[in-house]
C-alpha positions in Angstrom: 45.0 119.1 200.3 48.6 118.8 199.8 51.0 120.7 201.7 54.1 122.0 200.2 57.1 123.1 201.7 58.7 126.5 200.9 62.3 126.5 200.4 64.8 128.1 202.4 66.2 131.5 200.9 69.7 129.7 200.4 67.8 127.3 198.1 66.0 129.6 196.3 69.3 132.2 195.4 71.8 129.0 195.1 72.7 128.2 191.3 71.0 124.9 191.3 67.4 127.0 191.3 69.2 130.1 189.3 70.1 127.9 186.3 66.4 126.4 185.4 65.0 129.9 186.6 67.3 131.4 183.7 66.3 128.2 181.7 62.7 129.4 182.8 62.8 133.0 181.4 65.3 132.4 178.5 62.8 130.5 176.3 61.6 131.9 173.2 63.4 135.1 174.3 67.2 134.2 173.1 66.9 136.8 170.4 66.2 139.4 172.4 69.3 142.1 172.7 69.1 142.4 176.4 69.1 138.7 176.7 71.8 138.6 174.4 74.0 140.5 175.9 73.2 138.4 179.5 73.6 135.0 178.1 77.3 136.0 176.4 78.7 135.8 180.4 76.1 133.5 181.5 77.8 131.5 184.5 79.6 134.9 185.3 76.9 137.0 185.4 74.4 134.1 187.3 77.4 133.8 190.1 77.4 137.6 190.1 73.7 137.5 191.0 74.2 134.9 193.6 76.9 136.2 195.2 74.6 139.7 195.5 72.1 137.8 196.9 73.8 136.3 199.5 75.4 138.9 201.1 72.5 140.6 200.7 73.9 143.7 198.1 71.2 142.5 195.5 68.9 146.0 194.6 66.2 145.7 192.1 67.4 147.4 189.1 65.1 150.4 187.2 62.1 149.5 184.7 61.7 149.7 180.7 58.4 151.2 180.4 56.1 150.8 177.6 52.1 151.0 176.7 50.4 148.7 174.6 46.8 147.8 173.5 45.4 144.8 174.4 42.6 145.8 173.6 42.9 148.8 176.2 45.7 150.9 176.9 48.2 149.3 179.2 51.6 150.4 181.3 54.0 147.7 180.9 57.1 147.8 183.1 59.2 145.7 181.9 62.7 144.4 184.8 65.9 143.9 183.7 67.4 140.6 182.7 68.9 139.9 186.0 65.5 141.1 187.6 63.5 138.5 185.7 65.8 135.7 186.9 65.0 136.6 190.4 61.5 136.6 189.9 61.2 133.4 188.1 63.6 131.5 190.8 61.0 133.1 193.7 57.9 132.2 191.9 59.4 128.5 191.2 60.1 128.4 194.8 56.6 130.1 195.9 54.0 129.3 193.4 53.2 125.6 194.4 52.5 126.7 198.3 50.5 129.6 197.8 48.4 127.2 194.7 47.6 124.9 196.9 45.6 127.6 199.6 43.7 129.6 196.2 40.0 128.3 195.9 39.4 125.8 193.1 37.6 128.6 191.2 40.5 131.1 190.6 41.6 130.5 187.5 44.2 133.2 186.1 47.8 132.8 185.8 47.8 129.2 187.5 49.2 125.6 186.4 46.0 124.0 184.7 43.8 126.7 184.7 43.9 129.7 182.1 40.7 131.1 180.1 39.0 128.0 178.3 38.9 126.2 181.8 37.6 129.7 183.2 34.9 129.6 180.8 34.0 125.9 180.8 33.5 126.2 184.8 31.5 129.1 184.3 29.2 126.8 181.6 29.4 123.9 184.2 28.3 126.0 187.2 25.3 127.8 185.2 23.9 124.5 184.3 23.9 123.4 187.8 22.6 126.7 189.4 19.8 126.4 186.6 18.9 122.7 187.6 20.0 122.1 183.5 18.4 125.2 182.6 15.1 124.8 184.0 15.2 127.3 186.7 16.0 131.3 186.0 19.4 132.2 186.8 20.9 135.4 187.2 24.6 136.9 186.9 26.5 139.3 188.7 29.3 140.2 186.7 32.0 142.7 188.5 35.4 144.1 187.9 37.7 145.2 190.3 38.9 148.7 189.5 42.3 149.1 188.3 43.9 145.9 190.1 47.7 145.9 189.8 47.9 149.9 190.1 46.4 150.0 193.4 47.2 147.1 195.2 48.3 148.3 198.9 52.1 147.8 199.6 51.8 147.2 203.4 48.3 144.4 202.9 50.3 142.5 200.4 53.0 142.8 202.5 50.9 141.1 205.7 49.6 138.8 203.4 52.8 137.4 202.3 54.3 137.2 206.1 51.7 135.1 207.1 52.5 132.0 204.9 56.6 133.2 204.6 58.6 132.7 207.7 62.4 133.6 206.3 63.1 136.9 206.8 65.5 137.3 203.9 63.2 135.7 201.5 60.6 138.0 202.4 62.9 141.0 202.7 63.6 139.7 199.0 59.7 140.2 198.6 60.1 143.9 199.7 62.5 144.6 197.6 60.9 144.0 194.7 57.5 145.1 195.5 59.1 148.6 196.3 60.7 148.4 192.9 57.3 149.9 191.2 58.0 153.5 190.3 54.6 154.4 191.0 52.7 156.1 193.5 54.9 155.1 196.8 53.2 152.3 198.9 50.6 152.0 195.7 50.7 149.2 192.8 52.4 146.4 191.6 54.0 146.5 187.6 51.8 144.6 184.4 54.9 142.8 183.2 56.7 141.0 186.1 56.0 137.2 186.9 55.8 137.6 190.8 53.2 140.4 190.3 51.0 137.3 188.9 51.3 135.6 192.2 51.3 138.8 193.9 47.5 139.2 193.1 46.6 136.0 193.2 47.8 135.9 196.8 45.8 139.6 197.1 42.9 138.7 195.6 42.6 135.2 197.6 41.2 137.4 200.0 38.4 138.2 198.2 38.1 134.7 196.9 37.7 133.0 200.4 35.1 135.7 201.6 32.9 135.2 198.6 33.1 131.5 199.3 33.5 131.2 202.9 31.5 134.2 204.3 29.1 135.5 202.2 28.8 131.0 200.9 28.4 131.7 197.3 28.2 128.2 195.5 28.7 129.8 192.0 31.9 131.4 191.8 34.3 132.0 188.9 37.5 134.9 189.3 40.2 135.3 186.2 41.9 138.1 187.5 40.0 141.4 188.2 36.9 140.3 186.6 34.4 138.0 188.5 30.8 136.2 188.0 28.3 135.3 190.8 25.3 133.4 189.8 21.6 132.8 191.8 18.4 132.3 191.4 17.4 135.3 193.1 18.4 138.6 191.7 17.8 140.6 195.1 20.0 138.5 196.9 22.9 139.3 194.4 21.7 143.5 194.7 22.5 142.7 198.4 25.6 141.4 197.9 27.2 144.1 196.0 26.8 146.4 198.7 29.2 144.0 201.1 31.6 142.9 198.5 32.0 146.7 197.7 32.4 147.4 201.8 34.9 144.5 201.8 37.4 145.5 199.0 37.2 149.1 200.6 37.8 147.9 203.8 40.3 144.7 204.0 42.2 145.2 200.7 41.4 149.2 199.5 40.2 148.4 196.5 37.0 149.0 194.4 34.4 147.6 192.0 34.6 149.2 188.4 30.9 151.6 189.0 30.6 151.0 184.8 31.3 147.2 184.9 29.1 146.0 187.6 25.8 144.5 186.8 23.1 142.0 187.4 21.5 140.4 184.6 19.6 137.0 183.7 21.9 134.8 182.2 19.7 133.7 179.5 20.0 137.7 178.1 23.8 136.9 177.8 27.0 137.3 180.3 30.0 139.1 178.9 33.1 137.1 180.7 36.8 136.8 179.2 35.8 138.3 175.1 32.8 135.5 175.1 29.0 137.0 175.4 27.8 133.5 177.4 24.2 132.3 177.0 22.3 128.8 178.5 23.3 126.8 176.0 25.9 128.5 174.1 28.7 131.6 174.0 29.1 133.9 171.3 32.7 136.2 170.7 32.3 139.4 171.4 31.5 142.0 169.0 35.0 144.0 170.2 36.6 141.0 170.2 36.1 139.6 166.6 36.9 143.5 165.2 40.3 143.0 167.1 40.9 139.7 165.5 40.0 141.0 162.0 41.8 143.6 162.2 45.0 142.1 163.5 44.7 139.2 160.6 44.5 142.1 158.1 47.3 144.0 159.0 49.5 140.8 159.5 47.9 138.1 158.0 50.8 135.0 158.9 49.6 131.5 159.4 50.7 131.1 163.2 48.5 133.9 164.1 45.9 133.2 162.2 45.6 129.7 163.5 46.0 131.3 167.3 42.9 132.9 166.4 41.3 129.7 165.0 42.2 128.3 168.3 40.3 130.6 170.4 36.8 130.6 167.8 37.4 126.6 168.9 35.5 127.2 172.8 32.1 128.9 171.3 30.1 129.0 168.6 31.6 130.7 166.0 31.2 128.6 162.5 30.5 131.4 160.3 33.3 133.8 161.7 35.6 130.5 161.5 35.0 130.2 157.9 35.7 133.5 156.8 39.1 133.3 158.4 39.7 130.5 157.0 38.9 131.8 153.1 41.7 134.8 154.3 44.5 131.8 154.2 
């Protein structure tokens, strides 16, 4: 596995790695008024930042909050401009490091990985664990509880000191994970780009006890949801029970009690909007009303063809044709 070096704090706050971070963040976003208003004293504003940073006057700044559905309610904190540069230029500088420790069978918020890979290794892994579907095979399907709001302070905190020797780019860590105005100690904000390597790094945890204690072959996380596959159905009931104990106990965290179950996988697998069978996946029924609705209400080619994208990774011929007749 390849090691990467982390770079010094005077790296990651000099203008050299300020400059692509703001090049980073900018894109697709030069419309927006807060940008705006950044970008119309650009170098000013970036010297500014690293000037803060470096003598060590740099304060996180106060969140826009906002909700949206997608498809459930969701608290969006949104940073400021400045903010957002920061974050990019430390998950630049962090990402590659912390990649290269994850288990090959994370797969959110990570170079080369995303959904569709997510659900092709869960397709891949169910074919093996059936011996090419000739053996039963059952899933356990779980969902950590609400992730980002109650990820511990002082755990992610460890965590991070572990694999980050420089004090002031940790201290830099701190200050932004005490940004979130929620409960104190509790949560990390939906919205910034550290908090997606923030739980990835939290989460890791879980990953390498599934797969290095408890020796689970078939494995697949994207984010708070999970699958475990067997043969055996009681050894998954037993492992419920210790997963449960160890999110309590090493990271305070908790399954979902309404979105944990075991089921054979031939009765269909509900993963990442796709109901997931032997030999095929279907979208599910919540998921296609979404889409429907969101093409009716704003019925514009780029979304529509995002959405003809998607029906592209299951079998969805009939649902791809009707869309299609909405053009």
């Amino acid at each position: 596995m390849a090691k990467y070096k982390i770079l010094s704090y005077e790296e990651i706050i000099s203008l050299e790695s300020l400059l692509p971070s703001w090049r980073d963040f900018s894109r697709g976003k030069l419309g927006k008024s807060d940008v705006a208003i950044f970008v119309s004293k650009l170098l000013s504003n970036l010297i500014k930042l690293e000037s803060d940073l470096n003598k060590g006057q740099y304060r996180h700044g106060r969140y826009f909050h906002f909700r949206i559905n997608d498809p459930k309610p969701r608290d969006i904190h949104k940073a400021t401009v400045r903010d957002r540069i920061v974050h990019h230029a430390l998950y630049r500088a962090l990402y590659p490091h912390f990649a290269s420790k994850f288990v090959y069978d994370s797969y959110s918020c990570q170079l080369k990985k995303g959904t569709h890979r997510a659900l092709l290794r869960l397709q891949k892994i169910v074919t093996k664990g059936s011996q090419n579907n000739s053996r039963p095979i059952w899933a356990l399907k779980g969902d950590i509880k609400k992730c980002f709001a109650s990820i511990d302070h002082e755990i992610l905190k460890n965590l991070l000191a572990k694999q980050i020797k420089d004090y002031k780019t940790l201290n830099l860590l701190v200050e932004i994970i005490n940004s979130f105005p929620g409960n104190i100690g509790i949560g990390i904000p939906l919205g910034n780009l550290t908090s997606q390597l923030f739980v990835n790094v939290y989460l890791n945890e879980l990953d390498q006890f599934v797969k290095h204690t408890l020796r689970e072959r078939y494995y697949v996380r994207y984010a708070d949801d999970f699958v475990i596959l067997s043969n055996d159905a009681r050894h998954l009931e037993e492992i419920v029970l210790k997963l449960d104990e160890f999110l309590h106990s090493s990271l305070k965290l908790s399954l979902h009690p309404d979105k944990v179950y075991i089921k054979s996988f031939a009765s269909g697998v509900d993963f990442l909007g796709w109901v997931h069978f032997l030999k095929h996946r279907t979208l599910r029924r919540t998921t296609k009303w979404r889409m429907m609705k969101k093409i009716k209400e704003n019925p514009i080619e780029k979304i529509i063809n995002s959405y003809l994208g998607l029906l592209k990774h299951g079998n969805a011929h009939n649902l791809t044709l009707q869309i299609k007749n909405l053009k």
